[in-house]
MARTORNU-372106 format. One record per atom (N, C-alpha, C): x, y, z. Coordinates in pm, whole numbers, plus 50000, padded with zeros to 5 digits. Each point is the difference from the previous one (the first is absolute). Last residue first. Layout:
<sites>
XYZ...
</sites>
This chain:
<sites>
096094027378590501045008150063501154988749971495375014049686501214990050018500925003650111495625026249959501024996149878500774988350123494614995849984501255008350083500935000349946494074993749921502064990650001500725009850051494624993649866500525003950115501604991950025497125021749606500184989750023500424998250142497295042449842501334991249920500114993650083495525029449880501024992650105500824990649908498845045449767499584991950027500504986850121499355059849962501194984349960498994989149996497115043849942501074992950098500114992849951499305041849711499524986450097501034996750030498945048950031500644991949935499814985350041497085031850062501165007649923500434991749937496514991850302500014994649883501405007549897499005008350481500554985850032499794993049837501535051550147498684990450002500834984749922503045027350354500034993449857498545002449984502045030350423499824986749967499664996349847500905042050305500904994549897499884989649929497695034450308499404992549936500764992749892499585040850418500674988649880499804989450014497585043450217500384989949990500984995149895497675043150056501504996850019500094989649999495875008449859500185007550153501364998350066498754993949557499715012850008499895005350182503344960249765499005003249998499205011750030504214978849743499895005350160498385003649971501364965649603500675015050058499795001750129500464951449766499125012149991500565007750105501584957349628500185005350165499115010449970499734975449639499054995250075500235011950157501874990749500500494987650111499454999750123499475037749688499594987149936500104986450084501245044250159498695000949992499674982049922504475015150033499414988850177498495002649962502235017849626500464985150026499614995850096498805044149877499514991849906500044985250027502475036550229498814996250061498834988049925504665008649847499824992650149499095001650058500185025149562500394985250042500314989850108499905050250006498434994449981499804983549929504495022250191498704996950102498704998749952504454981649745499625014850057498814996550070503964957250007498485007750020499225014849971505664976649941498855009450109498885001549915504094977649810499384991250045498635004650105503565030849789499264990149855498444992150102503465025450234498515008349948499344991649897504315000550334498894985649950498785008149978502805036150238500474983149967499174991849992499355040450011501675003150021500274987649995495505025449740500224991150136501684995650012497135021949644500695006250041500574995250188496994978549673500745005749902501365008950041496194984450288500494990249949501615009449908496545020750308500294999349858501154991849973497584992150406498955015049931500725005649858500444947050242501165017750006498265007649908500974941850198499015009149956501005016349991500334938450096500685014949972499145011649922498874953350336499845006449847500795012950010498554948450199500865012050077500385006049902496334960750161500335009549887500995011050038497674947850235499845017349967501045001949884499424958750184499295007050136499475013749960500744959049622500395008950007499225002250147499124965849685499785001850177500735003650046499304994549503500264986950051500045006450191497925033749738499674988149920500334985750095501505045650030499024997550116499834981049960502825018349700501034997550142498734996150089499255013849559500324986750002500314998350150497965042749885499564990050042500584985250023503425033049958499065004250090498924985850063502115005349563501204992350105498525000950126498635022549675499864989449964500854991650107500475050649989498564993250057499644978949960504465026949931499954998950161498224992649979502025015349604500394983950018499204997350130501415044249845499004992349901499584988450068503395025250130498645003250080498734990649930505354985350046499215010449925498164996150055504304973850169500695018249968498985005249920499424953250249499835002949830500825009249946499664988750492500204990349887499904997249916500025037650281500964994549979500234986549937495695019050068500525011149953501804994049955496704973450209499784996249891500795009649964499714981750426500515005949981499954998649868497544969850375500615004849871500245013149962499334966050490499315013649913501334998549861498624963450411500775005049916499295013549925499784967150481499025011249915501545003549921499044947250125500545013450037499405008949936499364948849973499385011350088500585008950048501784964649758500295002550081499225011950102498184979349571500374988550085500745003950128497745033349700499224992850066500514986750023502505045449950498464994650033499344987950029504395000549878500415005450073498535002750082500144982449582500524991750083500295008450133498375025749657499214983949971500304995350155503425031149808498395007150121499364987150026503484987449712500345002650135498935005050082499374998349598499954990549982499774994450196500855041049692498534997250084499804986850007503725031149872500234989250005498224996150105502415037649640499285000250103500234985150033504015023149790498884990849980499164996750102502635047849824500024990750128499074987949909500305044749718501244997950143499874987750059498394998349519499335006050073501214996650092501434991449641498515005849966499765003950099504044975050038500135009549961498555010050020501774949550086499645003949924499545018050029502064960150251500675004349882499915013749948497954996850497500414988749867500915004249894498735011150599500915004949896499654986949877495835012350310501724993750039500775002249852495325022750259500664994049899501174996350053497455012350348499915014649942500554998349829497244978450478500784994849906499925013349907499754997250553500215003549861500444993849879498054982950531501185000649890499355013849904499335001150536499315005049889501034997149910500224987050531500625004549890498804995349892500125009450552499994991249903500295006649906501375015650389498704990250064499814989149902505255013250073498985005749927498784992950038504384991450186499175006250064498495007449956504284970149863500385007350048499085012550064498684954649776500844998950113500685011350072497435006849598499014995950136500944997050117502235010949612499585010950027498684994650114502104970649804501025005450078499505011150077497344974449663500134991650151501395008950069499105013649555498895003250080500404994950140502834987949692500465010350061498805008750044499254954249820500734997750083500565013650061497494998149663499214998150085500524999550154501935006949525499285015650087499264992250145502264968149791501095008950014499155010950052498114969149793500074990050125500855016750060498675004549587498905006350068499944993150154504015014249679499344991550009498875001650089502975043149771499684990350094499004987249960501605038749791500594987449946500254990650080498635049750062499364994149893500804985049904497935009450511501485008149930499534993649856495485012950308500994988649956501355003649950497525029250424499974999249845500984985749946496935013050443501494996249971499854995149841497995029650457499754998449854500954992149932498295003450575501245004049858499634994249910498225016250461499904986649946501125009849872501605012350464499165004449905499204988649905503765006350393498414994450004498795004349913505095008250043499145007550022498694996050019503494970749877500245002250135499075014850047500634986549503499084991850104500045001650147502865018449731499105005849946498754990750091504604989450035499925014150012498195003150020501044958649791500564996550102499645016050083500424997349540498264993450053500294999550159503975016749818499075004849956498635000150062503474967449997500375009950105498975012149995499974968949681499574994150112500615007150092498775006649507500825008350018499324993350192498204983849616500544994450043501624999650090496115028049729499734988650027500744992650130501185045649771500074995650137499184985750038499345018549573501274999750000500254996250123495955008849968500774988549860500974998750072497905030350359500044998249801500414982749967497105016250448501514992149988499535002649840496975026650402500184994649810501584993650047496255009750402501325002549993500404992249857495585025250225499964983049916501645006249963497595032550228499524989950029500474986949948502705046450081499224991949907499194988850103503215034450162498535007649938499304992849900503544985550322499425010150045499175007649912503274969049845498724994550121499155008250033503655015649732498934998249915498564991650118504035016950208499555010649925498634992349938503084968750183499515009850094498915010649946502804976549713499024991650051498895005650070504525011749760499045002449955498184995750105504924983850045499495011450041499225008850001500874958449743499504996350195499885012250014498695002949478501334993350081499325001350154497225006249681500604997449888501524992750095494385006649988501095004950110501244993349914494835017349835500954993049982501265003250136494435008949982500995006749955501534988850032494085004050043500704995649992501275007049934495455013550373501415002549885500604985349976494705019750070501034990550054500885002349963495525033849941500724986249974501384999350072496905042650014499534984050100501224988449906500485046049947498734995149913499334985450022503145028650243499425012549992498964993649865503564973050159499215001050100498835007549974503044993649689499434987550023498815004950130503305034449851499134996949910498964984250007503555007950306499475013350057498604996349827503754974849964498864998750121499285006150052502815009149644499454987949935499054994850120503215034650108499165004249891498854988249942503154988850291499775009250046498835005549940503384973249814499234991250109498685009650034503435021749772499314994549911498864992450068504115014950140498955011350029498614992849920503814977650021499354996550113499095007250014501274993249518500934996850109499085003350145499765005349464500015012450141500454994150098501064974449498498965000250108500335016150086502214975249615500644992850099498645007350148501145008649439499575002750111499434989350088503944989749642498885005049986499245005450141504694987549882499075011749981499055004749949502034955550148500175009350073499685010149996497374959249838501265009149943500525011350115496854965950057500914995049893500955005349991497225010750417499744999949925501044992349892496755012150460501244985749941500035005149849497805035550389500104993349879501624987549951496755031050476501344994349930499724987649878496345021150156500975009650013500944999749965495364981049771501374996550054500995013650048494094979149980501195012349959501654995550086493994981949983501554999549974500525009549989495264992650288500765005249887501234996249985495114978550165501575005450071500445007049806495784983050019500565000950147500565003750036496825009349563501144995450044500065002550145496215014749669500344982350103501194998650061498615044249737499474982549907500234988250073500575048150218499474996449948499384987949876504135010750224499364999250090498364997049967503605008749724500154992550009498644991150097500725045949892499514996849864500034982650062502305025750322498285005450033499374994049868504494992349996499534993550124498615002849990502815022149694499634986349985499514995550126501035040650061499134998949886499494987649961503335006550355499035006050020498694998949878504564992649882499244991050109499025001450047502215034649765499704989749889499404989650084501365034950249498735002749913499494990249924503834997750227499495002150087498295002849951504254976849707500325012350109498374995850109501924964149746500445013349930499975011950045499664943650047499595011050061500835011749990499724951949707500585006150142499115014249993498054962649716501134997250056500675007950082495055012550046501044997649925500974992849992494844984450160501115008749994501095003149892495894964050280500525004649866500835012850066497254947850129501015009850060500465009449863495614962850151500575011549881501225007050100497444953550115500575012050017500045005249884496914962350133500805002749911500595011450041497454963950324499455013949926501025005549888500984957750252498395001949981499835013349929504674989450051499264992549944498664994350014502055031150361500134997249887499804985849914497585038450272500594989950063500564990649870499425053550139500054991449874500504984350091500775048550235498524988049971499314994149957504535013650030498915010849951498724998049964502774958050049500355009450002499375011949939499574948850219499595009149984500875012949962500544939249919499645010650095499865016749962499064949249886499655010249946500235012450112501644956450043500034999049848499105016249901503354989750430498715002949972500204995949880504364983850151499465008750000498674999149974502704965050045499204999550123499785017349977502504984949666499344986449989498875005850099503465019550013499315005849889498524992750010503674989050270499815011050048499035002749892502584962249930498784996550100499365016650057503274980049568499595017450070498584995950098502364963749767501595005450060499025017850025497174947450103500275015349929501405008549994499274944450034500565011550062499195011449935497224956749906501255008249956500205011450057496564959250193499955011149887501905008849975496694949450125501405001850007499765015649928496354967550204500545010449873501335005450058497094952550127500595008550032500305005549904496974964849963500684993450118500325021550083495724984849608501005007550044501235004050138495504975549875500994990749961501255009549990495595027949970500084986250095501164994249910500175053650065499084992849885500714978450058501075038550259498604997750022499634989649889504225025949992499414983350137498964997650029501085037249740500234991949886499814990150114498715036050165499384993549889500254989049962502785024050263499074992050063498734994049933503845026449855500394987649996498514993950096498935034549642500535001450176500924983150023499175028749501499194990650039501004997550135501025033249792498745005449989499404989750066504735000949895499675003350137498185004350013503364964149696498845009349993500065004550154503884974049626498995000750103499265011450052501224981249490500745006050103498775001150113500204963249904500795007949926499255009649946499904959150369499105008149967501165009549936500264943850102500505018649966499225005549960499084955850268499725003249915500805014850036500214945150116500295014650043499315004849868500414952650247499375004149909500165015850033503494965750215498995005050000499365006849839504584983749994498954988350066499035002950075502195021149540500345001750148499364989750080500735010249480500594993550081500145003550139497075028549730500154987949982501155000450069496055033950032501634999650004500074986249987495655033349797500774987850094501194995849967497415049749914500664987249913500274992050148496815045449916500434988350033500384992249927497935052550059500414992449910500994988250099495285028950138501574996550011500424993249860495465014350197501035010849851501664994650030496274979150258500025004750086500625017149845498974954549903498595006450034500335019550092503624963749892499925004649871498795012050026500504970950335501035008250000500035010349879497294963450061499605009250125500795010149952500924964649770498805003949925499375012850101503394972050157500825006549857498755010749917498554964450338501215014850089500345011549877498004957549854498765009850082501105011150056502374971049842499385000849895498565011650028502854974150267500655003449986499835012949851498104966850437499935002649852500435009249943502024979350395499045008349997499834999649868502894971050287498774997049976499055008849930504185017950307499624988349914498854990249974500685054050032499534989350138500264985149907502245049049819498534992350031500204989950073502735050349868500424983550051498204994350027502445049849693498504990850099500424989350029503025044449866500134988249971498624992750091502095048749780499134994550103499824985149972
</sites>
C-alpha cells in the first residue's frame, strides 16, 4: 500500500498518524513526490481512513489475487454458530464404522457442546490396506445419527463423483490435505452450494491454501471454513507441525474463520488438550476433535481419538456447554475458559 501526500505536508505528523493507526511505515526515497510504504499492507485500516488523515494526496492499495475471500463475511453463520464470535466444537470419529458406533458418539457428543459431528465415509488413506471407510452407506448412517441428536454434519468428499451423495447429507463439505489443491475437485464440490471445510495440504503455503479457497468461492461455495490440521516437518515426535502462526494471521489480519484440528496434528491424545487451548489462544473459530468409545479398538487413528470421558473433561474445561434441560443448545464458550487473544497489530501478510 503506497500513501502519496499533498506537497507541502508535514511529513512527520502523517508518519506519526499512520504509525497511530498499528501500521508499520517506511518512506520511499528517490521519487519526486513524498510517498509513504505501508509494509505489509492492512485491510483493517479502510482506504477512506487513511484520506482522511490531513495532507494525505491518494492511497494506492495492492491487486488482491483472491478478491472473492477478501469480500467473504467475516463472520458468517453455520449451525447457528456465527463464526468467529462464538467458538465451535466439531467432534467425532475418524470414519464411521457401522450404525451403532455413530449413533453413540453423536448422543455422548451432543451432550458437551458440539455442533456438528465428524466422521469419514470415504477414507484417504497412506496405505492401500489400510481401511479405506463404508463408503456411501456410511453417509447415511452418520446422518440419520446427526439428525436424531440435533448436530450438523461434517464429512469428507474425496473425488467429483463423490459429490452428489455427500451434498446431500452434510452441512459443511471437508476437502482432506491431500485434495488441497485437487482444482477439479474444489471445483465439483463447490458447485453444490455447500460452505466447505478446506483442510491445509500439508506442504502448502498459506498464499497457496488461500488461493484454492478463492476457487472454491468462484465455483459456487457460500463461504469457506480454513483448517489448519499441521504441515509436514522433519521431525518425527509428534505427526504434523501445528503451525498457529498461520491461524494468527488468517484470524486476525485476514479475518477468516479458521478451526484447528489438534487430533491430526499431534497423532496422540495426550497432546490434543494443550494444542486445543493454544489454538483458542491465538483466534482459533473452533476445534475439530477426534473422539471413538474405544480408541484402542478404532479402524483408523485410535492413537490420536479422544475416549469420551476425556472429551467431556476437555470441552467441560474450555467452557462449551451441554444441551440444556429444555433441549436447547447451548454450545457457546464461558467467556473466562479461556483467555482472550490479545489485540495484534493491525498488518496484512505481504501480497
Amino acid at each position: 500500500m503506497i500513501v502519496n501526500l499533498e506537497i507541502g505536508t508535514d511529513t512527520a505528523s502523517v508518519q506519526r498518524a499512520l504509525v497511530a493507526h498499528g501500521l508499520w511505515v517506511r518512506r520511499l526515497e528517490g521519487t519526486e513526490e513524498v510517498c509513504f510504504l505501508i509494509e505489509p499492507s492492512s485491510r483493517r485500516v479502510s482506504r477512506e481512513e487513511l484520506l482522511a488523515i490531513p495532507g494525505v494526496r491518494d492511497v494506492a492499495l495492492p491487486k488482491s489475487p483472491h478478491p472473492l475471500l477478501d469480500a467473504q463475511p467475516k463472520h458468517p453463520s453455520l449451525c447457528g454458530v456465527a463464526l468467529g464470535k462464538e467458538p465451535l466444537l466439531i467432534a467425532g470419529p475418524c470414519a464411521v464404522e457401522s450404525p451403532e458406533q455413530i449413533d453413540a458418539i453423536a448422543a455422548r457428543i451432543s451432550n458437551v457442546g458440539a455442533r456438528l459431528i465428524r466422521g469419514g465415509a470415504f477414507k484417504p488413506r497412506t496405505s492401500p490396506y489400510s481401511f479405506r471407510g463404508q463408503g456411501e452407506q456410511a453417509l447415511g448412517w452418520l446422518s440419520a445419527a446427526a439428525r436424531k441428536h440435533g448436530l450438523g454434519v461434517v464429512t469428507e468428499v474425496m473425488a467429483p463423483e463423490q459429490a452428489p451423495a455427500v451434498a446431500e447429507h452434510a452441512d459443511l463439505l471437508q476437502i482432506g490435505c491431500r485434495n488441497m489443491q485437487n482444482y477439479s475437485l474444489l471445483a465439483s464440490a463447490a458447485e453444490h452450494e455447500r460452505p466447505m471445510l478446506l483442510k491445509r495440504g500439508m506442504s502448502a503455503t498459506v498464499e497457496e491454501w488461500l488461493l484454492a479457497a478463492e476457487y472454491c468461492l468462484l465455483h459456487g461455495a457460500p463461504f469457506v471454513v480454513f483448517c489448519e490440521r499441521g504441515i509436514r516437518g522433519f521431525d518425527t515426535t509428534t505427526r504434523n507441525l501445528l503451525d498457529l502462526g498461520a491461524v494468527a494471521l488468517l484470524s486476525h489480519v485476514h479475518h477468516l474463520p479458521v478451526l484447528v484440528d489438534p487430533s491430526h496434528a499431534c497423532g496422540r491424545r495426550d497432546l490434543i488438550p494443550a494444542l486445543s487451548k493454544a489454538a483458542l489462544a491465538v483466534g482459533a473459530a473452533g476445534l475439530l476433535l477426534e473422539t471413538h468409545d474405544a480408541p484402542g479398538e478404532a479402524l483408523s487413528d485410535g492413537p490420536q481419538a479422544l475416549a469420551p470421558q476425556e472429551l467431556k473433561a476437555l470441552a467441560a474445561e474450555l467452557g462449551f456447554r451441554a444441551k440444556t434441560s429444555n433441549g436447547e443448545r447451548a454450545g457457546s464458550m464461558d467467556s473466562a475458559a479461556v483467555a482472550a487473544p490479545a489485540e495484534l497489530p493491525r498488518m496484512e501478510a505481504r501480497t
